[in-house]
Structure formats: structure tokens, C-alpha cells
N, C-alpha and C positions, 0 to 999 in steps of 0.2 A: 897454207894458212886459211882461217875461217875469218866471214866479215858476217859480225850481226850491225842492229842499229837499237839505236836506245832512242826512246822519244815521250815526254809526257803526254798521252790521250789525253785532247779535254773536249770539250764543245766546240770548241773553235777551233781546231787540228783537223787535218784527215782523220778519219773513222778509223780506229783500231782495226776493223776486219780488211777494211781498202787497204791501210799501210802491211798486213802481215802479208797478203794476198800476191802486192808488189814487189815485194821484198822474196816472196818465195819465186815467184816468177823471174826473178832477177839472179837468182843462185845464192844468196843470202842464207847463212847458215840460222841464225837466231833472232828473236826481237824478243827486245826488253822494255819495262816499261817500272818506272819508278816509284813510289810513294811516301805520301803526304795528306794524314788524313785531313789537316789545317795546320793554318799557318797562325799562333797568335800577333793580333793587333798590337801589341806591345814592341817585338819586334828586339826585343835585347839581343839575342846572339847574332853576330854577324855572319853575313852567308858567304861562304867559302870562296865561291868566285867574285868577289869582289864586289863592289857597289851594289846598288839596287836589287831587290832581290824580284825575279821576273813572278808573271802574274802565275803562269805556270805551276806555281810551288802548289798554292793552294786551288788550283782549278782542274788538278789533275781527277781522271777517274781511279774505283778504285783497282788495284792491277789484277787482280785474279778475275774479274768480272771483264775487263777490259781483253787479257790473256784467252778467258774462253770464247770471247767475239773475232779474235783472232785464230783461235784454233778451229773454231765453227767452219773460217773463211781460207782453210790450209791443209797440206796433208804430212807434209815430213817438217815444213819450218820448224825448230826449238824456239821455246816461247820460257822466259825469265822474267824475273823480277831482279830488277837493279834501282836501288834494294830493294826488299821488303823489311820494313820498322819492324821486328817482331819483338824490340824493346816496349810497344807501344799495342801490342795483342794479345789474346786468351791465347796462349799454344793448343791448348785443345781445340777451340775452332778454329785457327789457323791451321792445323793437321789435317782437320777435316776439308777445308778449303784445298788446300793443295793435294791430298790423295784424289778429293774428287776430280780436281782438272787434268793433272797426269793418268787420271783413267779416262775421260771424256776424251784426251787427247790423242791416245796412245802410245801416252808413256816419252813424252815430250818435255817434259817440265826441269829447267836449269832455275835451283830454289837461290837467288840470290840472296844476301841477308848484309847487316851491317848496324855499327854502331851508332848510328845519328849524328846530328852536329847540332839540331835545336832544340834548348835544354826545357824553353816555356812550353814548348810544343811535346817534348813528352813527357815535364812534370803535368801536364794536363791529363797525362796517363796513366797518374800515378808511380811513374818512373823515376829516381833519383840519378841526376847527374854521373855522381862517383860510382855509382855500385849497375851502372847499366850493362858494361862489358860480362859480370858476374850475371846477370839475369838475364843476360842473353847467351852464354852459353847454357845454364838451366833449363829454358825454353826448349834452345835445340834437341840439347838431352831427352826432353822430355817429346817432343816431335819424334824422332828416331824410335825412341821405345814404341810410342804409339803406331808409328808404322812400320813394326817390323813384331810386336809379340799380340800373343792371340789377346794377351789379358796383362794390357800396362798399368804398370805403376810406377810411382817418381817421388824420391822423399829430397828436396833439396832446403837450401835455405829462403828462396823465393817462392818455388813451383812444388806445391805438393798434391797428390793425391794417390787414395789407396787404385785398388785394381778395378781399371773401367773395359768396356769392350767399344772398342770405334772401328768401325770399318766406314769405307772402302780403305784398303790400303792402298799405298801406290803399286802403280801398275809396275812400273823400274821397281826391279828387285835391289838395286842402293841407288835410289832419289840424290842426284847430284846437287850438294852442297857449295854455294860460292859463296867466299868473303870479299865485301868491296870496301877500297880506300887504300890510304895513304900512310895511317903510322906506324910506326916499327915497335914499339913497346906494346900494345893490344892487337890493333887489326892485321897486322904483317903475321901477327903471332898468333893469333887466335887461326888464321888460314892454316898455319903450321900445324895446330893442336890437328882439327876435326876436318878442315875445308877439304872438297877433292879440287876445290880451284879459287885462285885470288885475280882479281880483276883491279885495275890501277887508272883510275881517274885521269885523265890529260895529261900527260907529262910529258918530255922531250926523252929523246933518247939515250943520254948521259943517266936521269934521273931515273929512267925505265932499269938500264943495265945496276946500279946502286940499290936499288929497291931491290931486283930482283936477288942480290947477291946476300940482301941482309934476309930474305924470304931463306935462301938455302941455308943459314945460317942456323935461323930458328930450326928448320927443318932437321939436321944435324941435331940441336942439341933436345927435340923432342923425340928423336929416334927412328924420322921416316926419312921416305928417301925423297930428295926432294922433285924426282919425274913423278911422284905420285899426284902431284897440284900442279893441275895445268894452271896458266898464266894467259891473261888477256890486257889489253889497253886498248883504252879510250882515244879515239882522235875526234878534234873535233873540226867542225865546218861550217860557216856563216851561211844563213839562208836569207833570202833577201826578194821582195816582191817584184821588184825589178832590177837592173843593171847599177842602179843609185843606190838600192838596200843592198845587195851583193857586196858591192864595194864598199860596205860601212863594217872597216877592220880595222883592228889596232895593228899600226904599223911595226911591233912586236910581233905578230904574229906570222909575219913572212908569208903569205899568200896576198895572190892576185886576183882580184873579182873577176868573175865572169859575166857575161852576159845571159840575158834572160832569153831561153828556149824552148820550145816546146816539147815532154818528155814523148817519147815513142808510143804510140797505143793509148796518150790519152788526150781525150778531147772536151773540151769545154772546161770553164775555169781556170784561171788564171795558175800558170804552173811558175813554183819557186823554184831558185837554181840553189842548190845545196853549195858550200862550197869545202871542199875538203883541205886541211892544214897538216900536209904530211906530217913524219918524223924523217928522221934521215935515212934515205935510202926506201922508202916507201913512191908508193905510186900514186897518182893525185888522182883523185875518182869523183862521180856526182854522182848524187844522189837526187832524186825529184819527190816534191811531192805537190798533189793540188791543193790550191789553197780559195777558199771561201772569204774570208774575209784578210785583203790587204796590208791592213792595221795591226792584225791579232796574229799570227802567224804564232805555232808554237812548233818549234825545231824538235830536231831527231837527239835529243839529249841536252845535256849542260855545258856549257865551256865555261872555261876559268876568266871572268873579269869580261862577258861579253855583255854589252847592251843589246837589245834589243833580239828579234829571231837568232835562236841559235839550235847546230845540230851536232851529233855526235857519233861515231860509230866506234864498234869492239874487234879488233881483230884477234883470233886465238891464235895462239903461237907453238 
């Protein structure tokens, strides 16, 4: 099994090249980093994990810019996007974005994608609600031709245009495509149609083995085989400035806080104890990171229904 870590870069997080840096020094296969280009003030759709939606959403950087700060500061880590909005981008210069960083990196790049969940936030983009799963497979369509023919073009019902020339291509001769989320009618399916891999947001392990059985399903009834889509989940982990934040956990979530330590090899600043929320039959691990400011702590991904720091890791399976 592979462990990457998911985490929003903002300003107030460890530095994307320090977190990739650690992470590789540590035997971590991947880091991910998510995106949000704003959050509207309005605030209609409610956010997945319950309550409050953390400051994170919209403070994050943007990930391909963040990803090459991390490649800059790496040599074999995989560096993702979990997700990238491309409901909410030009495909065209989102192609150009990712061929370039998979070639600055060497050919590192796990292109995460996914359908959204906030609808003010990308009808700001021009996006319609109902027909985004449709304009996100078009995008991709249209990504793929661009990185694989000398002289693309794309006639869909969203994504048109005649024959352009874009280089750099990516350096991976098939740029690994991942679907992330949780529904079985689009995103379970859509992984089926084109994904070479589906990634599953927090879930326990009952929910994990269900998911995954309804993924071979699709898979079957699109015609591939279902080893062709690796499979990853999400676990998450409470980070906490001291031994009081550690232990600020919903007693749902079956872990015990730890105490605050000092991580191995680093010095000064105040270091978080990460804390990990197995599934069943998993092994409880930490995770460090330095933290700057106390208060503001932004965790190694999302958990479902956490207040305050929170962190997440991907194990591939």
C-alpha cells in the first residue's frame, strides 16, 4: 500500500515545498492539494462535512502553482490534485498548466478531477448545476486530445474548437486521470467511463467495500476490467496545536488524542500532532507538521463534520 497526504496550502499552513519535501523524506508516495478558487458570501450550498465550512475553502492556493513549489522541493514524490474544478476552467489552459508541470516535474503529475458540490461557486463560472458532470467529461475529452495529437481539435456541445497546436505535452505518455467522490449514479461512473483511478473521500470500511463493489459494477457494464482503476481512500486525522486541540474529537470518531511532540529533525515552531482515525484493520500513524500560527492551523485535507484543524491522508490500495 501507498500513503500520500492531502492538505490545503494557504498562507497560514506549512509552505507547500516544506510539506512535499517531508513527506518525501518520510517514504510518502503522493501529495495532493485541492481546489477552490472562492467561496461565495452567500453561502447556499451546504458543505459536505457538515457545519461550518473551514476558512481553508477559500484561502487555499492555487494547486498547480502550489504543486510546482512542491516539485521544485522533491525528486520522485507524485504530486495531485484532489480535485481540480475543471468544471470551473478553460481546458485549454488547464492542459497547458498540467503538461507544463508534469514536464518541470518529471513526469509526476496524478491529474485529479471531480464534479464539485458548490453550485454559487461555479455558476460564478459560468457553470450550470445539472449539466456540469456533461461539461466535465467534454473538458477532459478535450485535455486528452490536446495532449496526445500534434494538431487538436474538439467539437462537443460545451467545448468547441477547430485545430490548435499546444505544446508542451506531458511528459507521461497516459497522464493519470483520477475521479474523486462519493456518488454512484455520476462520479463512481464517470471513474468507470475514462478514470485510470477513483479516490473515496472518508468513509469507514463497510462503506469503502460497498462503493467499491458498485465501482466493478459500472465497470462491467462499461466494458473494462475493473483492475484497470486503482482505488484510493481518504482517512482522516485531527491536528491540534497542543494536547487540548489533539483531543478535540467527536466521540463518533473512535480515536484517542495524543500528545504534543516534537517531530524528528525539526526545530523551532511549534509542532502539530496529527492524529490518525483508522478504518478497520489499519495501523494508526502521525503525521507532523510545523505550525506558525496556533489559531489558524490548516490540516492535511478535509474530514467529515470536523471543527476546527483537520487532516487527511490517501492510502492506494
Amino acid at each position: 500500500m501507498d500513503y500520500g497526504a492531502v492538505m490545503f496550502p494557504t498562507e497560514y499552513s506549512i509552505a507547500p515545498d516544506e510539506l512535499a519535501r517531508a513527506l518525501e523524506e518520510r517514504g510518502f508516495e503522493s501529495v495532493w492539494f485541492p481546489e477552490h478558487t472562492h467561496i461565495p458570501a452567500i453561502r447556499r450550498s451546504p458543505w459536505p462535512g457538515g457545519g461550518e465550512l473551514p476558512r481553508d475553502y477559500w484561502s487555499s492556493y492555487d494547486p498547480f502553482i502550489a504543486l510546482m513549489a512542491a516539485a521544485g522541493a522533491t525528486k520522485r514524490l507524485r504530486l495531485g490534485t484532489g480535485i481540480c474544478l475543471v468544471i470551473e476552467r478553460d481546458p485549454i489552459v488547464t492542459a497547458k498548466e498540467v503538461a507544463t508541470l508534469d514536464r518541470l516535474s518529471g513526469g509526476r503529475v496524478l491529474f485529479g478531477i471531480g464534479g464539485g458540490w458548490n453550485s454559487e461557486e461555479m455558476e460564478n463560472h459560468g457553470t450550470a448545476w445539472k449539466s456540469r458532470w456533461r461539461l466535465l467529461r467534454e473538458r477532459v475529452l478535450a485535455m486528452k486530445a490536446i495532449w496526445t495529437e500534434r494538431e487538436a481539435s474538439y467539437q462537443g456541445e460545451f467545448v468547441r474548437f477547430d485545430r490548435i497546436w499546444s505544446d508542451p505535452k506531458p511528459l507521461q505518455k497516459h497522464l493519470p486521470i483520477w475521479v474523486g467522490g462519493l456518488g454512484e449514479k455520476r462520479t463512481i461512473r464517470t471513474a468507470a467511463k475514462y478514470a485510470d483511478g477513483w479516490n473515496a473521500p472518508y468513509i469507514d470500511a463497510p462503506a469503502w467495500k460497498a462503493k467499491n463493489a458498485v465501482l466493478d459494477d459500472w465497470c462491467a457494464k462499461e466494458g473494462r476490467d475493473p483492475k484497470q482503476v486503482a482505488r484510493t481512500v481518504n482517512v482522516g486525522f485531527y491536528m491540534g496545536a497542543d494536547a487540548a486541540g489533539a483531543a478535540h474529537i467527536r466521540p463518533q470518531a473512535g480515536g484517542r488524542a495524543q500528545t504534543e511532540r516534537r517531530a524528528p529533525g525539526v526545530r523551532g515552531d511549534r509542532v502539530c500532532v496529527a492524529h490518525w482515525l483508522p478504518m478497520e484493520g489499519a495501523t494508526p500513524r502521525t503525521v507532523w507538521q510545523r505550525q506558525r500560527d496556533p489559531q489558524a492551523v490548516s490540516g492535511v485535507g478535509a474530514g467529515r463534520g470536523v471543527p476546527g484543524p483537520v487532516a487527511g491522508g490517501a492510502g492506494r490500495v
